[in-house]
GUVO-10205 format. One record per residue: y, z, x of N, C-alpha, C in turn. Coordinates in steps of 0.02 Angstrom, whole numbers, plus 50000, padded with zeros to 5 digits. Example, Ala and Ser with C-alpha at 12.3 -4.5 7.8 and 13.67 -1.06 7.14 Angstrom:
497165039050660497755039050615498355039050660 498885035450642499475035750684500025039450645 
***
This chain:
473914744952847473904739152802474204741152734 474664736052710474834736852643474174737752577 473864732952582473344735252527472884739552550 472514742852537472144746552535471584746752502 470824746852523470414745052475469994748452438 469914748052380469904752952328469554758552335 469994765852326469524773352360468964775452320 468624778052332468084781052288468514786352249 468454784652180468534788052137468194794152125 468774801352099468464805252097467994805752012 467934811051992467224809351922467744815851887 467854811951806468214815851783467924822551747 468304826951761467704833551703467344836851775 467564835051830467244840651886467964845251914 467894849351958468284852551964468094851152051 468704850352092468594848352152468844854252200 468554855552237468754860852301469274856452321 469844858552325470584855852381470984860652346 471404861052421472024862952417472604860352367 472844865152312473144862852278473724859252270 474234861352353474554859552363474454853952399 474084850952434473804847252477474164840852465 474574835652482474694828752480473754824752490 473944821552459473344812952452473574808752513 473164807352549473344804852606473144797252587 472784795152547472544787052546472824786152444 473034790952408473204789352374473264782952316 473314782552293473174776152250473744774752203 473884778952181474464778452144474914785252150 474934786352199475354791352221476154787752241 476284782052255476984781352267477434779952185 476814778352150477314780652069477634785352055 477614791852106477794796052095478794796052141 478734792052182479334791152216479884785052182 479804783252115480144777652078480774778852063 480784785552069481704787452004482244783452060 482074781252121482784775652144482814771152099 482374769052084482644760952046482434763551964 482344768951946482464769851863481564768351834 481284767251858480454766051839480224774051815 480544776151839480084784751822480654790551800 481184789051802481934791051761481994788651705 482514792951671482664791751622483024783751608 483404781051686483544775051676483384771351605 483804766351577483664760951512483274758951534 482744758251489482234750051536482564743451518 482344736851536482624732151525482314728051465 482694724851422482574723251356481954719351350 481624715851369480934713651337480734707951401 480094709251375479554704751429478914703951397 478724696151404478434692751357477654689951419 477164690951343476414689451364476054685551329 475734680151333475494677851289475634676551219 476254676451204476564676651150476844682751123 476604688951148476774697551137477434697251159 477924699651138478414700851159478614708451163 478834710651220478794719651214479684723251244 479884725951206480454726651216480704733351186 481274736851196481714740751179481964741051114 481714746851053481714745550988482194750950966 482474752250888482884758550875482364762150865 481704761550839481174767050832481284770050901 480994779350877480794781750933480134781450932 479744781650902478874784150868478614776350927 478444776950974478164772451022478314765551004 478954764551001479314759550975479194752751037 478674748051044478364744351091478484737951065 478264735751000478424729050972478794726750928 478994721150918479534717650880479044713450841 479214715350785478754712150726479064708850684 479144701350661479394698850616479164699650545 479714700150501479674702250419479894707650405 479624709950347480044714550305479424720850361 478824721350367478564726750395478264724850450 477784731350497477504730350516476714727950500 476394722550522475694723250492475174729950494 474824730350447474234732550454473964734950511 473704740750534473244743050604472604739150595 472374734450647471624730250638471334736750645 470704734250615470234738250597469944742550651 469894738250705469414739450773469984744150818 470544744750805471094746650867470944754350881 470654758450858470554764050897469824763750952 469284760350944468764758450974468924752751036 469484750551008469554744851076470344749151102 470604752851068471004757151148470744764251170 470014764651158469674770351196469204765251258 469054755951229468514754751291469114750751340 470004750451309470434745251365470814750951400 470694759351394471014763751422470874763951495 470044763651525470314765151584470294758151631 469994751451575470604745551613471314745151611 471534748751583472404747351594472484753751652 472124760851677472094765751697472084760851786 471544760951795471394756651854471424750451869 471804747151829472364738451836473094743551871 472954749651830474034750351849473694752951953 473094757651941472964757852010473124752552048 472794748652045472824744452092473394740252097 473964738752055474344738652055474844742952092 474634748752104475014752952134474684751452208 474264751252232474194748152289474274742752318 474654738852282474734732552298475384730552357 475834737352357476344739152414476554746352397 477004748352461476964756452450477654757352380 477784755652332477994756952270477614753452226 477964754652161477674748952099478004742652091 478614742652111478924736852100478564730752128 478794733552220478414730052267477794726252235 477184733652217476544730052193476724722952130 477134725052083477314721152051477404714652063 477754714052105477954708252150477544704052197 477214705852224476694705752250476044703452216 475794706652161475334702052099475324697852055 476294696852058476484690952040476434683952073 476504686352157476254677852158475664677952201 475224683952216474484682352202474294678452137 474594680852088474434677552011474344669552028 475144668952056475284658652061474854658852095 474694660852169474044657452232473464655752183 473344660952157472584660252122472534652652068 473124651352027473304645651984473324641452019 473764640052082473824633852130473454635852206 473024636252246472884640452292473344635452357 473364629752316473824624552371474534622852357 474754626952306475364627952288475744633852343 475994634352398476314640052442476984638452458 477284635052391478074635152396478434641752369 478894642152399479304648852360479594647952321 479644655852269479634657452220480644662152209 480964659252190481734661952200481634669152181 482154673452192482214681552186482354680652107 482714678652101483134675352022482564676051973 482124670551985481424671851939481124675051940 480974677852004480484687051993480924689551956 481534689551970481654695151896481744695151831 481744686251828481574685651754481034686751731 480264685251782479644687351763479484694451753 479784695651792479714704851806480364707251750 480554705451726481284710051687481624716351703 481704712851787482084717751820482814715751839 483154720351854483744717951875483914713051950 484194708951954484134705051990484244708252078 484914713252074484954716952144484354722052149 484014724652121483324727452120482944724252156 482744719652131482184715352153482294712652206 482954710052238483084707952287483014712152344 483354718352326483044724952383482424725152375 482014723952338481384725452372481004720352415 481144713552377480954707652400481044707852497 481774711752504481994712352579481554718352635 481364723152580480734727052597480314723452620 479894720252571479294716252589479314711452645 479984708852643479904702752701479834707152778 480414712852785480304716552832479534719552853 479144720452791478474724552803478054718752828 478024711552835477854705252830477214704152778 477424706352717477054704752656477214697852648 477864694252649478264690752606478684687352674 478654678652655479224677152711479584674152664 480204675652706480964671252682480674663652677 481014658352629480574649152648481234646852582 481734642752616482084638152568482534640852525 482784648752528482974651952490482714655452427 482134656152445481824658852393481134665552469 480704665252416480154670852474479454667652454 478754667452482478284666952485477764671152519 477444673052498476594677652520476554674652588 476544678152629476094680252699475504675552689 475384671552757474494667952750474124674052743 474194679352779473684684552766473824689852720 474254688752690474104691052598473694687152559 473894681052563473634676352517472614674052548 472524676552603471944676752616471414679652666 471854686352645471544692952686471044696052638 470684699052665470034701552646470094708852598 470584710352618471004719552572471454715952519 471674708852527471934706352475471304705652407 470814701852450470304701752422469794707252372 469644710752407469394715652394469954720152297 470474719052338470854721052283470584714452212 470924709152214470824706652165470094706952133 469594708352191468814709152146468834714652081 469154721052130469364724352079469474725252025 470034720252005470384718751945469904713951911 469624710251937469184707451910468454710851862 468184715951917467514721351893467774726751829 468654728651862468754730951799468904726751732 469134722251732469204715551679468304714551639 468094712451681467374713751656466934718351627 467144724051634466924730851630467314731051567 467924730651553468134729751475467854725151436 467734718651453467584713851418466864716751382 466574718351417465744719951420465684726951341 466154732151376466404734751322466614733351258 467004728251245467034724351204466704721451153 466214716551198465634716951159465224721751122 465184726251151464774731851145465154734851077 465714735951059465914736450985466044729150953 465864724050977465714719750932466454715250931 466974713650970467504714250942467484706051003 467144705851050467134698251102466284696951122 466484691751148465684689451161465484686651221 465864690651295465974688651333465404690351382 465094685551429464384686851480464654682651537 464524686751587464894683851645464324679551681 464724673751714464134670951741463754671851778 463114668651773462404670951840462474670451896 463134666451902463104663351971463634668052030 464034674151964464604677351987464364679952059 464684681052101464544682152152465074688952173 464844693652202465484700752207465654702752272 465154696652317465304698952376465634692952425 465884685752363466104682052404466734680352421 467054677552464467464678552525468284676252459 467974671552428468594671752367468434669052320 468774673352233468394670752174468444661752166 467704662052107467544655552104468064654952029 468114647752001468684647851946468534651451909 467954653951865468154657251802468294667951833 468144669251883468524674751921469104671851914 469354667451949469884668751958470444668251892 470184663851843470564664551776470634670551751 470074674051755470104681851730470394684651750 470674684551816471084689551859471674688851835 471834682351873472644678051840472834682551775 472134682151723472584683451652472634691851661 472154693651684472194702351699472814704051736 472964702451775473764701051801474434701951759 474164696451726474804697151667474954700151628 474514703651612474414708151559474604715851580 474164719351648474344723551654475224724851683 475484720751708476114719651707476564719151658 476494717851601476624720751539476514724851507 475934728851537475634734851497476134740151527 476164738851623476524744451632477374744551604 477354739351584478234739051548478084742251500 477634742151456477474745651369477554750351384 476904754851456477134760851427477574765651457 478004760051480478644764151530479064765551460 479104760751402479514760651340479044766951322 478544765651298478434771951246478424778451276 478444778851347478784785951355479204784651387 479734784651359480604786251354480664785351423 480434779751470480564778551517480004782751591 479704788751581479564792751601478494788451614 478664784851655478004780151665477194786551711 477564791851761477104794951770476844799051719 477334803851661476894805351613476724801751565 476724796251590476174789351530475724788751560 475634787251624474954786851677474444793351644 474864798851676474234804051667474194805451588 474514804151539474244804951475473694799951471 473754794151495473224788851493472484790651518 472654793751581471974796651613471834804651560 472184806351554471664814851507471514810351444 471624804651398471544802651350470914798551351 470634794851431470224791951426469604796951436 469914802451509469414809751521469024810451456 469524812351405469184814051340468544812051310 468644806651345467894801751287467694797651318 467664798851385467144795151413466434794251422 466214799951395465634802851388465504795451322 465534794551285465834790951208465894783851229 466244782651258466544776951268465944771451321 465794777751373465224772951385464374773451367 464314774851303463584772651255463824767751234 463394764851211463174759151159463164761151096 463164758351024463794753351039464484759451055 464474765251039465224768251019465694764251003 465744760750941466084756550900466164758950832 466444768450833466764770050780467364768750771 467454767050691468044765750689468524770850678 468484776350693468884782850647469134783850714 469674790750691469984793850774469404796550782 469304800750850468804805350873468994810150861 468554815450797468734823550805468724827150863 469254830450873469284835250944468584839350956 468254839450908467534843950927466974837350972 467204831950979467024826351012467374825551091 468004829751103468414826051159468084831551181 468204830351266467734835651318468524835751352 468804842351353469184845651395469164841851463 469734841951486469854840151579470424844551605 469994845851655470594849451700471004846751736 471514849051755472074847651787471874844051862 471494846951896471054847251954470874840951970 470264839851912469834835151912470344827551886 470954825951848471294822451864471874819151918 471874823751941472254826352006471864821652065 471184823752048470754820052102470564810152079 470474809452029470464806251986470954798552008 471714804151996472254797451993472424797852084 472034801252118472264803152189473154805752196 473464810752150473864811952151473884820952170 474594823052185474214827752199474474833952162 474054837852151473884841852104474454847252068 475184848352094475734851552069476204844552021 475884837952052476374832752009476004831451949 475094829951952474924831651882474994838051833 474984845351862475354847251819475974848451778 476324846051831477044847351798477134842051748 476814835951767476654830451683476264833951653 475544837051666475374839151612475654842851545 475954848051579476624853451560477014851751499 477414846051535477764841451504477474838351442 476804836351449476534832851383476324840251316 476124843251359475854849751315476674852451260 477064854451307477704854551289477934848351202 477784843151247477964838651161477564837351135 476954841451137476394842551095475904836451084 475974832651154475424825951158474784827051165 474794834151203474024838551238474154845251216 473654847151220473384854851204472644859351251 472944864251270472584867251323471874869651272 471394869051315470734871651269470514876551309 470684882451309470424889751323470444886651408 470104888551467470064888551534469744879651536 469444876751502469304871251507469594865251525 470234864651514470524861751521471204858551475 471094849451441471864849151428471384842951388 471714840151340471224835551275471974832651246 471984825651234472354822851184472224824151101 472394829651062472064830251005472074823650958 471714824850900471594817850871472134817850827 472634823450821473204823050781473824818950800 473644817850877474164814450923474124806950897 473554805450883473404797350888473464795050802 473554799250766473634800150705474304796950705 474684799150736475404797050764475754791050802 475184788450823475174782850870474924776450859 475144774950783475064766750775475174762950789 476154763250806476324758150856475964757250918 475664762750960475484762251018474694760451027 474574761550954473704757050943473714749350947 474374748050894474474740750863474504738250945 475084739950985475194735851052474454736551087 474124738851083473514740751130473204734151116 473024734951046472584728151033473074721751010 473564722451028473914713551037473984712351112 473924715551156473834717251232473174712151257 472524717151226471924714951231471964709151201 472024708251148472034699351109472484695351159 472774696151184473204692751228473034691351288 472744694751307472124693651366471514688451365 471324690051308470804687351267471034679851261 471604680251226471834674651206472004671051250 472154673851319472404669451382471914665351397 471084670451401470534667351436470334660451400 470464660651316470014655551292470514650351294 471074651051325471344645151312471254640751395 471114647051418470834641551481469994640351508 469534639951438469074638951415468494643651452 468684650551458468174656251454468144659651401 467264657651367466954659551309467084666351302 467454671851259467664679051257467424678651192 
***
């Protein structure tokens, strides 16, 4: 089966018996690692901008995590809250890109693929097709790209050919691993929101009536998803930009950055507003992310390597590998997009009248 339903995660900060060399056999985001054909994980240009909720995210002359286009003479101000709300939206954007990556055996595919789960969920009686043309304007991909994959999918029978355009499989659109996936995105959506609150920043309580084990979400699930959708689909465009194209060592900087402070991140409230002094981040090993992103363990280091190298991480004696707090010192642009991301999310839900 194309989807796959969500693996037990490994626990970050342990160190796991396996073979180091060992391939991930159920993997999760292991085919991110096979992208440099179509330029997702190469140096390839990315493509000029793709728009969320009003965010627009695109290709800048900055190098310094050059993510948004800001009108006026500057950029605004860092909100106050943006280091506290991109330590509790790290490992929702961490496990949105997962599951995204399971969504077909590449990212594109998945891409494609959660795009018009997105429409089913908006229209569930809407199952007209969707042209190649517009996936790639939604997706801001190149149009012969997308079309090769689109021809993938129809072959894998994700996706049928209908009118010149393609449409979701009945049993994509209401298979139970389809399912299972979008709960997902949903528990993790929630699991931020909840966070959220918890530094004070939304006021979001899910309803009594939510149900996690039923056969398909009720509307305000499914609004959440929809907008969780959109978002992480733009997130993974952000941070394909802010690292110079190079999207697996953005993944695993994402996971050792959240490793760091998770311990932190999930008390109550942990709604400081300062960076976190490194005498606060808890070391992670190579290992224990390895197990983590289900990748396998010579491809997280050779990103790790790589990040240490441009001085994003720093090795802490046998312990492991820590985003220092000097890194994020550095990373305004990549704070500022974090929390116009989340507001954008936010902002999706209340406009389709879920109290956040």
């Amino acid at each position: 089966m194309l989807l796959q339903p969500p693996p037990t995660q490994g626990s970050y900060g342990q160190n796991v018996s396996r073979d180091k060399t060992a391939p991930h056999q159920n993997g999760s985001l292991r085919d991110f690692a096979g992208l440099a054909g179509f330029g997702l994980l190469s140096g390839e240009a990315p493509p000029n901008r793709l728009s969320f909720g009003g965010l627009s995210v695109g290709r800048e002359s900055t190098r310094e995590f050059g993510m948004v286009r800001f009108h006026g003479a500057s950029e605004p101000a860092l909100h106050p809250d943006a280091h506290p709300i991109g330590r509790v939206s790290a490992e929702f954007f961490l496990r949105g890109f997962e599951v995204v990556g399971r969504a077909s055996d590449d990212i594109l595919g998945g891409m494609i693929v959660m795009t018009m789960l997105g429409d089913a969920l908006v229209d569930e009686r809407a199952d007209g097709p969707i042209s190649i043309r517009e996936l790639a304007r939604r997706l801001d991909f190149p149009f012969e790209t997308v079309r090769r994959h689109v021809r993938k999918l129809v072959r894998q029978g994700v996706c049928h050919a209908k009118d010149g355009g393609v449409c979701l499989a009945p049993s994509m659109r209401r298979g139970a691993r389809t399912n299972a996936i979008l709960r997902k995105i949903y528990l993790e959506s929630v699991r931020m929101l909840d966070g959220l609150r918890r530094i004070k920043v939304g006021n979001y309580k899910p309803p009594r009536s939510s149900s996690h084990t039923s056969r398909h979400p009720h509307k305000e699930q499914a609004i959440v998803v929809v907008a969780a959708i959109r978002v992480l689909l733009v997130a993974i465009r952000a941070l394909r930009v802010a690292f110079d194209g190079d999207l697996m060592s953005g993944l695993v900087f994402t996971a050792i950055r959240t490793a760091n402070v998770k311990h932190v991140t999930n008390k109550a409230p942990a709604a400081s507003r300062d960076i976190l002094p490194d005498s606060v981040r808890r070391p992670v090993s190579i290992m224990a992310i390895s197990n983590s992103m289900a990748l396998p363990y010579e491809s997280i280091r050779r990103h790790t390597r790589k990040l240490i190298e441009q001085g994003k991480c720093v090795r802490v004696g046998r312990s492991g590998v820590i985003v220092p707090a000097r890194v994020f010192h550095k990373m305004t642009a990549e704070s500022r997009m974090v929390v116009e991301l989340v507001f954008a999310f936010m902002g999706e839900l209340r406009a389709s009248g879920v109290r956040v």
